[in-house]
TIMI-2910 file (N, C-alpha, C, CB; in pm, 1 decimal, decimal comma, always signed):
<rs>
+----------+----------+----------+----------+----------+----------+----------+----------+----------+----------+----------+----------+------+
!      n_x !      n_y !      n_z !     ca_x !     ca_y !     ca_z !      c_x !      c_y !      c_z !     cb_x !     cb_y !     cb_z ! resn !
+----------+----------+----------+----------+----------+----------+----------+----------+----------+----------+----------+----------+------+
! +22422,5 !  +9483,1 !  +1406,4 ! +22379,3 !  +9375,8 !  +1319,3 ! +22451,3 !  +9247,7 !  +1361,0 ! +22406,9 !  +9410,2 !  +1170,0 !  Unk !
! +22423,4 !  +9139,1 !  +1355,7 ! +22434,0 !  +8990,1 !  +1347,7 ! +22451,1 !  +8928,0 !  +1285,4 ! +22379,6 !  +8935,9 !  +1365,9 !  Unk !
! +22536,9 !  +8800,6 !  +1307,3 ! +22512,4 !  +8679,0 !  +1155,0 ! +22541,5 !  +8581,1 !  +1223,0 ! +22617,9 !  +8678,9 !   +997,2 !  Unk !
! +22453,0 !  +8465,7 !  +1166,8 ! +22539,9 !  +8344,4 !  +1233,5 ! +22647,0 !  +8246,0 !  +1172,5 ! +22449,9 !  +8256,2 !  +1278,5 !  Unk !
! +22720,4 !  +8171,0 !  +1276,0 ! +22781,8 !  +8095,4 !  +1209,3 ! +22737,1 !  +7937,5 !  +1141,1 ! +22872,2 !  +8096,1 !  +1284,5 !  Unk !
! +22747,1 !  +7923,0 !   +998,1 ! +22772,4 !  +7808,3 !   +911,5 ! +22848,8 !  +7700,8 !   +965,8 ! +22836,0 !  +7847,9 !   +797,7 !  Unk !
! +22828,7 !  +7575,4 !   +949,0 ! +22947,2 !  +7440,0 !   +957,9 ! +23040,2 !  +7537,0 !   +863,2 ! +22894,5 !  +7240,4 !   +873,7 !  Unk !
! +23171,2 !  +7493,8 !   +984,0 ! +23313,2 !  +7478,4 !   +867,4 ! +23399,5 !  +7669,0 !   +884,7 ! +23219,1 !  +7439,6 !   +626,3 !  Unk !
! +23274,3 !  +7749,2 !   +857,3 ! +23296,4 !  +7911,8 !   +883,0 ! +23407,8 !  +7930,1 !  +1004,3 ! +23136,6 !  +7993,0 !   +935,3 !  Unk !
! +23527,6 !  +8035,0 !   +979,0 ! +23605,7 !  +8098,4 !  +1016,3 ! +23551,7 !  +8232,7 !  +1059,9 ! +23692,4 !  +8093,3 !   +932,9 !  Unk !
! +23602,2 !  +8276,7 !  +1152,1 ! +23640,3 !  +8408,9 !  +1178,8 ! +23638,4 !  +8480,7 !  +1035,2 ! +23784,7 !  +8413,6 !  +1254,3 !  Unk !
! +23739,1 !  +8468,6 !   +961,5 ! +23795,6 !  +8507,5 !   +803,6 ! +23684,5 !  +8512,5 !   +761,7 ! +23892,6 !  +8410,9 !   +709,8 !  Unk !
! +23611,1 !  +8425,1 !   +702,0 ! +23506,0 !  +8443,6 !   +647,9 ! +23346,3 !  +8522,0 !   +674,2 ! +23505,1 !  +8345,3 !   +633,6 !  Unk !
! +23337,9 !  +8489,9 !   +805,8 ! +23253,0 !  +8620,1 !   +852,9 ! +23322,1 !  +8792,6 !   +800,3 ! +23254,5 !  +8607,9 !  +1045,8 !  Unk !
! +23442,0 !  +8756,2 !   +834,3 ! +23529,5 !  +8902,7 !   +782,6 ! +23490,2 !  +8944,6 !   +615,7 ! +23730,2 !  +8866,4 !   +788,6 !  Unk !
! +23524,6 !  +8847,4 !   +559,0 ! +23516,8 !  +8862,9 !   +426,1 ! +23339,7 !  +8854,7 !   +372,5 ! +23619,2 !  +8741,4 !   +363,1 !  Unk !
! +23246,5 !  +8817,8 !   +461,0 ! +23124,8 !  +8852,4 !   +429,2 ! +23051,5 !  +8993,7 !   +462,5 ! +23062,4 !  +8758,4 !   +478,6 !  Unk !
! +23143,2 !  +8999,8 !   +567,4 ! +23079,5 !  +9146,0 !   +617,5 ! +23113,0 !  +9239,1 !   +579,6 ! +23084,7 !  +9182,9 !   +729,5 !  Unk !
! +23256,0 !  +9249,6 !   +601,8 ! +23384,8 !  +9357,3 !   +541,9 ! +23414,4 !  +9363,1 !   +376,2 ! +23544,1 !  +9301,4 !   +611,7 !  Unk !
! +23359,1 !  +9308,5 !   +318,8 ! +23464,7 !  +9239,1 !   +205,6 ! +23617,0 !  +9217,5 !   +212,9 ! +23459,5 !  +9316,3 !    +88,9 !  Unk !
! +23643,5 !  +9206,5 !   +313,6 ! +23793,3 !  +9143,1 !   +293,1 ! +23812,7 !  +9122,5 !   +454,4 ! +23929,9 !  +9261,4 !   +205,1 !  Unk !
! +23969,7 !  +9041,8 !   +422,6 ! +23994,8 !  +9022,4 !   +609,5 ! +24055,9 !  +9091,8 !   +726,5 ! +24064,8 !  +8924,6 !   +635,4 !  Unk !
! +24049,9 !  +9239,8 !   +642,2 ! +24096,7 !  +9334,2 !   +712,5 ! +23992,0 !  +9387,5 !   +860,3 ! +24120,5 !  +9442,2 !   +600,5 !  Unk !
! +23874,1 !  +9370,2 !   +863,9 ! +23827,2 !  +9354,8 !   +965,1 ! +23790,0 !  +9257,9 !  +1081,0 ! +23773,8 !  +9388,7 !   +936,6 !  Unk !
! +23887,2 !  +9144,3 !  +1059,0 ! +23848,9 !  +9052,2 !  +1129,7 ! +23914,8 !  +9054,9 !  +1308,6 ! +23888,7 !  +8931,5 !  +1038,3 !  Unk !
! +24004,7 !  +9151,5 !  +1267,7 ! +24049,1 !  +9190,7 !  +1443,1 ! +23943,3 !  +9256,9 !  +1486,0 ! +24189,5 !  +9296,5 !  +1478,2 !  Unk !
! +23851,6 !  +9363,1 !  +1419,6 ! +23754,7 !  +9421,2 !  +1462,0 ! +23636,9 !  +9317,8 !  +1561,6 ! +23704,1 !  +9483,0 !  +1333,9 !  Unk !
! +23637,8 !  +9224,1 !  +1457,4 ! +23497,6 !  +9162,0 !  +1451,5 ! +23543,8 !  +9029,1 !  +1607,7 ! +23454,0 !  +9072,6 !  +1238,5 !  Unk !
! +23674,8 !  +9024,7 !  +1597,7 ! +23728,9 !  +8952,1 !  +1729,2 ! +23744,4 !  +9029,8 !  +1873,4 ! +23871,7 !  +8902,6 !  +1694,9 !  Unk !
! +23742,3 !  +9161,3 !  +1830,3 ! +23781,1 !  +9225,6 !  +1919,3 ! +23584,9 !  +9255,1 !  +2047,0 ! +23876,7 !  +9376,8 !  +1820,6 !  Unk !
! +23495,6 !  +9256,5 !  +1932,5 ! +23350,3 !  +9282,6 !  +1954,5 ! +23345,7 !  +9187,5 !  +1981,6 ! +23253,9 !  +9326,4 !  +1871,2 !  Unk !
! +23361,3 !  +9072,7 !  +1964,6 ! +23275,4 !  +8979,1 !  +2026,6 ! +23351,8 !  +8875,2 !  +2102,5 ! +23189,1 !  +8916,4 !  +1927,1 !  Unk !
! +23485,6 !  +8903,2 !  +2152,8 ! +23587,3 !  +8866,4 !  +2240,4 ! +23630,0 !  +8709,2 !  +2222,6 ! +23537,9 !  +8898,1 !  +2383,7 !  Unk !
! +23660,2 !  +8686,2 !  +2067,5 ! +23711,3 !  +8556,7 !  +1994,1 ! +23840,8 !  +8530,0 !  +1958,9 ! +23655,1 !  +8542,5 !  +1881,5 !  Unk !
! +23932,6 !  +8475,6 !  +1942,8 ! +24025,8 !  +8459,9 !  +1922,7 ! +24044,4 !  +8455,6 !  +1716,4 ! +24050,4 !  +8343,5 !  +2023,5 !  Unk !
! +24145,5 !  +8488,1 !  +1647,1 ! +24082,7 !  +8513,1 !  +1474,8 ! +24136,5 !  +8384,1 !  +1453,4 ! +24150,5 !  +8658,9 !  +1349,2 !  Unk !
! +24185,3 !  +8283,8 !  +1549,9 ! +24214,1 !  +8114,2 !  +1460,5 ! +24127,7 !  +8029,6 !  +1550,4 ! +24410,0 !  +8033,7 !  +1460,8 !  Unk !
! +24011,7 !  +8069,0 !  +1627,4 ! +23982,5 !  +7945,8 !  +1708,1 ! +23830,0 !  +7903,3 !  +1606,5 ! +23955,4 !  +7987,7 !  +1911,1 !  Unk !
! +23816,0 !  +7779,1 !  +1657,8 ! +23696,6 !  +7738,1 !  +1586,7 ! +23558,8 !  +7743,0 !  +1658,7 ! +23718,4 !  +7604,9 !  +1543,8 !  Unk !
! +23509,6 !  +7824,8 !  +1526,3 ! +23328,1 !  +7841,8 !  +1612,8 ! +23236,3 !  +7740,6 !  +1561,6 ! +23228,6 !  +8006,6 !  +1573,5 !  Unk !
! +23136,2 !  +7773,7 !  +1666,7 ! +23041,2 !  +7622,0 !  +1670,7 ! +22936,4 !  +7662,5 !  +1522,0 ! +22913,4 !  +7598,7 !  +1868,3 !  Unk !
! +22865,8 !  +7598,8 !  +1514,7 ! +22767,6 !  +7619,7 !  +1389,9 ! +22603,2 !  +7709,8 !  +1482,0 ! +22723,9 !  +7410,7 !  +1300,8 !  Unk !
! +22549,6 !  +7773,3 !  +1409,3 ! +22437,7 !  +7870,0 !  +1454,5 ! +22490,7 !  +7949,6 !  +1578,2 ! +22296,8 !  +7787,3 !  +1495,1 !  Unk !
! +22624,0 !  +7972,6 !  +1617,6 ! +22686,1 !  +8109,6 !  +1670,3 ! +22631,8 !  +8249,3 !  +1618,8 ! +22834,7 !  +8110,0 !  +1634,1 !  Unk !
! +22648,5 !  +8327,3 !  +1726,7 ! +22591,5 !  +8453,2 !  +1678,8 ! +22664,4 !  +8569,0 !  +1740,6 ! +22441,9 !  +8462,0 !  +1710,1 !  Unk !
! +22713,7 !  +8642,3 !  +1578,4 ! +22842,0 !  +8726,0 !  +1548,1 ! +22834,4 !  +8829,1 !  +1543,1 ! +22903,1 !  +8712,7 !  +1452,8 !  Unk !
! +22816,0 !  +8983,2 !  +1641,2 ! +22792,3 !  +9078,1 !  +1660,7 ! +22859,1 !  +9148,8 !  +1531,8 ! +22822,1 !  +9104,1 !  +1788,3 !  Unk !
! +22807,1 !  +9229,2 !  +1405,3 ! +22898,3 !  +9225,8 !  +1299,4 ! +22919,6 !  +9395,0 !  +1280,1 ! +22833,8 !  +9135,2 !  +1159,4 !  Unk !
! +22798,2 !  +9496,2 !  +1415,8 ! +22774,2 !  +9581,5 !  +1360,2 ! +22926,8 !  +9725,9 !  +1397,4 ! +22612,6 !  +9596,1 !  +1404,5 !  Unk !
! +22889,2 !  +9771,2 !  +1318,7 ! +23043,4 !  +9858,5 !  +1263,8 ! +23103,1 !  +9833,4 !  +1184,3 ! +23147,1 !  +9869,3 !  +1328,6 !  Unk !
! +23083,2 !  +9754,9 !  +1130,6 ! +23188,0 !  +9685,1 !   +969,5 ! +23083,0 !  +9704,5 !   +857,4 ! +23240,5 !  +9467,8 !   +969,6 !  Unk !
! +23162,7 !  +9822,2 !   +791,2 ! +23116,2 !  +9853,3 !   +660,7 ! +23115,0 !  +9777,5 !   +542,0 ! +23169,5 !  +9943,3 !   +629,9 !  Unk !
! +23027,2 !  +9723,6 !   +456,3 ! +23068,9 !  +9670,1 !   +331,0 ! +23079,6 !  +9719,4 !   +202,7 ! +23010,7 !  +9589,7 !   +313,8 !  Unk !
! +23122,2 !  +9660,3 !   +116,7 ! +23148,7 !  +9736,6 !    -29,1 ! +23071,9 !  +9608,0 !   -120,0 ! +23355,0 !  +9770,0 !    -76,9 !  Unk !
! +23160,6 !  +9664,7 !   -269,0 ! +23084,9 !  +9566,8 !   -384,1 ! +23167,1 !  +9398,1 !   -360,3 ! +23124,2 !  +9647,1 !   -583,7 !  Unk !
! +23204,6 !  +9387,5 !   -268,9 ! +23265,1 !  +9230,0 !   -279,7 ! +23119,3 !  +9181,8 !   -182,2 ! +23470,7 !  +9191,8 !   -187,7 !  Unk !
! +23098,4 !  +9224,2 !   -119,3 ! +22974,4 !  +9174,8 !     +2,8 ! +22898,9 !  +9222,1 !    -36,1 ! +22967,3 !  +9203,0 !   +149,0 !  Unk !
! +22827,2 !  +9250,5 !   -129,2 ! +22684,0 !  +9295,4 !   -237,2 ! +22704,3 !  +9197,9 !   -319,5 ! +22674,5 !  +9455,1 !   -330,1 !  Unk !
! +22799,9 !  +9145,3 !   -408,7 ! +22828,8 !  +9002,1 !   -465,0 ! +22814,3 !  +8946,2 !   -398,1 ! +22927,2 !  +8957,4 !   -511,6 !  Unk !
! +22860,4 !  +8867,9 !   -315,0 ! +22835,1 !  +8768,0 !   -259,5 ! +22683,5 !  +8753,9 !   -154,5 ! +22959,2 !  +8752,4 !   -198,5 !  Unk !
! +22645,9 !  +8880,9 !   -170,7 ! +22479,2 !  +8852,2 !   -104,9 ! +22413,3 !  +8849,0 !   -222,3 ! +22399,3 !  +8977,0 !     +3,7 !  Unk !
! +22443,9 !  +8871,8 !   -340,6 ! +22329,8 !  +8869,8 !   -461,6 ! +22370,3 !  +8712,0 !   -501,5 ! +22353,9 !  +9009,2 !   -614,1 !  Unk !
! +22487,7 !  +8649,7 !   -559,9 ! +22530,7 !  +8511,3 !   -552,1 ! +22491,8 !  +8442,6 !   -427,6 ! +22673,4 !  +8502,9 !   -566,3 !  Unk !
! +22433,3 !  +8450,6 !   -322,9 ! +22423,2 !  +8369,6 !   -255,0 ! +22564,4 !  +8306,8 !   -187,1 ! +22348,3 !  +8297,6 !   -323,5 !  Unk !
! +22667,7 !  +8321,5 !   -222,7 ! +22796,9 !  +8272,7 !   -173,1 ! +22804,5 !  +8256,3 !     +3,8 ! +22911,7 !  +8384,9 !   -230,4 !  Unk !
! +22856,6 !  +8167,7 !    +44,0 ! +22873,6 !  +8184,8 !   +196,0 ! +23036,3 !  +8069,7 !   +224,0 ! +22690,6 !  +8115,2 !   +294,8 !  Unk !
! +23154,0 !  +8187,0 !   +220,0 ! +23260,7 !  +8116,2 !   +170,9 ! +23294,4 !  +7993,3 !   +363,0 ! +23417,4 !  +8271,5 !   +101,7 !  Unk !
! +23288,6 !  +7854,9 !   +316,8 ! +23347,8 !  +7814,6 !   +459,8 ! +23459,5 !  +7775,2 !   +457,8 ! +23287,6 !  +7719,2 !   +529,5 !  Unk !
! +23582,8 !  +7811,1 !   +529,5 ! +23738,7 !  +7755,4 !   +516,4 ! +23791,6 !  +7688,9 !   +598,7 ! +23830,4 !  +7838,6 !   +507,7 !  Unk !
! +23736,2 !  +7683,8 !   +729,5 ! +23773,2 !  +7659,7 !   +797,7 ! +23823,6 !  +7497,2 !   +834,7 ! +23707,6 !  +7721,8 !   +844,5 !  Unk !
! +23963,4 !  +7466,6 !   +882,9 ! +23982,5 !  +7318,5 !   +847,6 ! +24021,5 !  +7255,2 !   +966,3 ! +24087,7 !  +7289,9 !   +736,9 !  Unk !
! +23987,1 !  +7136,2 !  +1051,4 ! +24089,5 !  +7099,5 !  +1133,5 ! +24174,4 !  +7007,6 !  +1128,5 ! +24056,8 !  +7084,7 !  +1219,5 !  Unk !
! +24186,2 !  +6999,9 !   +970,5 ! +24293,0 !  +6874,9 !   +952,3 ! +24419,4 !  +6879,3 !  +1012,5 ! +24328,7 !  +6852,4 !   +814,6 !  Unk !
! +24513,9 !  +6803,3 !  +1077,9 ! +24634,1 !  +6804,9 !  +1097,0 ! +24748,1 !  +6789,3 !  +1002,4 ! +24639,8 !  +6735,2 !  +1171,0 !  Unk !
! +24839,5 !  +6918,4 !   +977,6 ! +24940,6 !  +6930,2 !   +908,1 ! +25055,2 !  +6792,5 !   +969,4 ! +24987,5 !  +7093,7 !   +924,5 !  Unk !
! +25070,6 !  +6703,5 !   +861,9 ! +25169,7 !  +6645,8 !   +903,6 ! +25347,3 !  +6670,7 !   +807,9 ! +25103,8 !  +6501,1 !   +904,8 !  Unk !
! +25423,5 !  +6637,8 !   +967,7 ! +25579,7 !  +6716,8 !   +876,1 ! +25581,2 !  +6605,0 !   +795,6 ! +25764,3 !  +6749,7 !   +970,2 !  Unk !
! +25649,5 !  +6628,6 !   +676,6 ! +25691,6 !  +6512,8 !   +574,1 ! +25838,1 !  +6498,8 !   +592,0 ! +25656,7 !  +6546,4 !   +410,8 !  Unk !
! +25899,9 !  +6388,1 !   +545,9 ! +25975,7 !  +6301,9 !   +611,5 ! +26036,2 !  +6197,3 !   +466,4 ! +25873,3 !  +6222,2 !   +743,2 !  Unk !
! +26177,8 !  +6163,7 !   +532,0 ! +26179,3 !  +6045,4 !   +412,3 ! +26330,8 !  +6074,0 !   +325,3 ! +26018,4 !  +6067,6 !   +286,7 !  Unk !
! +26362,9 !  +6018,3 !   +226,6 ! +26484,8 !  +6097,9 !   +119,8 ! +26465,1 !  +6154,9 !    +43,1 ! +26564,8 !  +6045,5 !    +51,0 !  Unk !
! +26332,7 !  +6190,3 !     +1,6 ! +26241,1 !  +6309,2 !   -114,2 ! +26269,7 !  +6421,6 !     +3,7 ! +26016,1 !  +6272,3 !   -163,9 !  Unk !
! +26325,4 !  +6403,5 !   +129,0 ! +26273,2 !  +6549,9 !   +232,3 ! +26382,1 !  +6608,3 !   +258,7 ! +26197,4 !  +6527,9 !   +387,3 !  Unk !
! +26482,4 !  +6506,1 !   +281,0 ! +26609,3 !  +6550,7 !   +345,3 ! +26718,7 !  +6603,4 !   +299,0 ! +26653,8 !  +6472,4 !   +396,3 !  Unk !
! +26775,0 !  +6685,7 !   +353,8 ! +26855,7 !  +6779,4 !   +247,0 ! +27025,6 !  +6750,4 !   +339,2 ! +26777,4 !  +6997,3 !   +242,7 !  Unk !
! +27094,9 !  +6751,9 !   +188,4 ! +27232,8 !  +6689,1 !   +253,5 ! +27311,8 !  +6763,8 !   +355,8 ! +27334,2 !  +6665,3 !   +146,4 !  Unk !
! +27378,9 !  +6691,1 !   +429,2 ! +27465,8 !  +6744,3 !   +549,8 ! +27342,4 !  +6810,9 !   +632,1 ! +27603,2 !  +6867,0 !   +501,7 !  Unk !
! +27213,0 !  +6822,2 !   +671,1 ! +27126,5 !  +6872,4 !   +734,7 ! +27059,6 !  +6749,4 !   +842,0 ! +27036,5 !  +6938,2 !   +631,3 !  Unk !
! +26973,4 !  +6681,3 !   +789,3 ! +26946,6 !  +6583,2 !   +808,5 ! +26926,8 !  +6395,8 !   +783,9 ! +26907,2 !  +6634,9 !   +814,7 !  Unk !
! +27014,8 !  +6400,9 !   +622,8 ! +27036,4 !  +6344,9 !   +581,5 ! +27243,2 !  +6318,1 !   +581,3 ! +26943,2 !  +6377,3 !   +494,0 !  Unk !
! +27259,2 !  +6225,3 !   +646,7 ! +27411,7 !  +6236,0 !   +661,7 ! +27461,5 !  +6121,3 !   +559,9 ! +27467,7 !  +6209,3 !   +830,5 !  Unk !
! +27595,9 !  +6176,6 !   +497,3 ! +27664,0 !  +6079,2 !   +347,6 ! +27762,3 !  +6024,3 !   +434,3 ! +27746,6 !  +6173,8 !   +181,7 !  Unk !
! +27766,1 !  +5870,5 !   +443,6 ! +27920,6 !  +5865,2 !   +533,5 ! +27969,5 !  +5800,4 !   +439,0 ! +27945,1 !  +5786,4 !   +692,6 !  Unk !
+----------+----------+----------+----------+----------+----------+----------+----------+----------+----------+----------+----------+------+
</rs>
């Protein structure tokens, strides 16, 4: 079986649509030779078959749900005297 990929969709979330949870997502990387943090394109197509589902992926096919998480915002370090912790990086002379 197959699925494609959504704008925005993770690895994870194919996991959690197919599998109900993200315990199969090494599976589902391993079949279709993906890395489980890289980002896929939109209308990709996700070899899904061997992954069993339960009642979390019967919900979410009767809801219609199609969870997307995927983000590429950049984490920036925070910084400043709200950050710095004494004798660490903040020095008292």
């Amino acid at each position: 079986m197959e699925t494609k990929v959504i704008a925005k969709q993770s690895l994870f979330d194919i996991a959690i649509l197919a599998g109900g949870s993200i315990e199969s997502v090494f599976d589902i990387a391993l079949q279709n030779d993906l890395s489980i943090t890289g980002e896929m394109s939109a209308g990709q197509t996700i070899d899904i078959s061997g992954i069993e589902g339960n009642q979390i992926t019967d919900y979410y096919r009767v809801k219609g749900i199609m969870p997307t998480t995927f983000s590429s915002q950049e984490i920036f370090t925070l910084s400043g005297l709200g950050y710095m912790a004494l004798e660490e990086n903040f020095i008292v002379s």
